[in-house]
N, C-alpha and C positions, 0 to 999 in steps of 0.2 A: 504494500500500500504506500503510496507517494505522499513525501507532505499535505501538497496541494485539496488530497481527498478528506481528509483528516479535521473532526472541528476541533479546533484550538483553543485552551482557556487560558486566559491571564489570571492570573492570583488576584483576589482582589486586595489586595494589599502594597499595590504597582500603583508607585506616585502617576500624580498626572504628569509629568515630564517624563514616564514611559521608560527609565532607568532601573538599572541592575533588577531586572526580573525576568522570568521563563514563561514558556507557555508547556501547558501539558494538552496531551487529546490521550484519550479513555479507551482502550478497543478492547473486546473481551480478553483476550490473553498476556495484555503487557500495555503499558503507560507509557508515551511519545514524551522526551523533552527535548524544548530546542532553546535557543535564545531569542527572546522577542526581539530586541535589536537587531538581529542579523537571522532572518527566518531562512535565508539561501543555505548557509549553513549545516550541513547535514544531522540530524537530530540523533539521540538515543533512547533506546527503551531498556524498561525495566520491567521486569515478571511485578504481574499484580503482587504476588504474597512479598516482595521484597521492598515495594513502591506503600504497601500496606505496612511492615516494620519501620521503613524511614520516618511517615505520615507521624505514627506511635512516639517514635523517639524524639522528632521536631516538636511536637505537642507538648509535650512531657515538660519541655523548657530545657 
């Protein structure tokens, strides 16, 4: 699947000057990230269950 196909979320926590933050897209078996600044840039994924421990550990504080 190609970026292009892929819907994209910004964090909502992305100033409005659109700096240092990601985008993710959701597909049933793994989490897309890339850099919103630079969407040409080839992105990465991460297995849900491992995208689900990072979510856990960031939370956490």
């Amino acid at each position: 699947m190609s970026g292009t196909e892929l819907m994209w979320f910004k964090s909502s926590y992305s100033s409005a000057q659109g700096d240092d933050c990601i985008e993710v897209a959701v597909t049933e078996r793994a989490v897309r990230v890339r850099d919103s600044k630079d969407v040409e840039r080839p992105y990465f994924a991460v297995g849900s269950e491992g995208w689900a421990q990072f979510v856990r550990y960031v939370a956490r504080g």
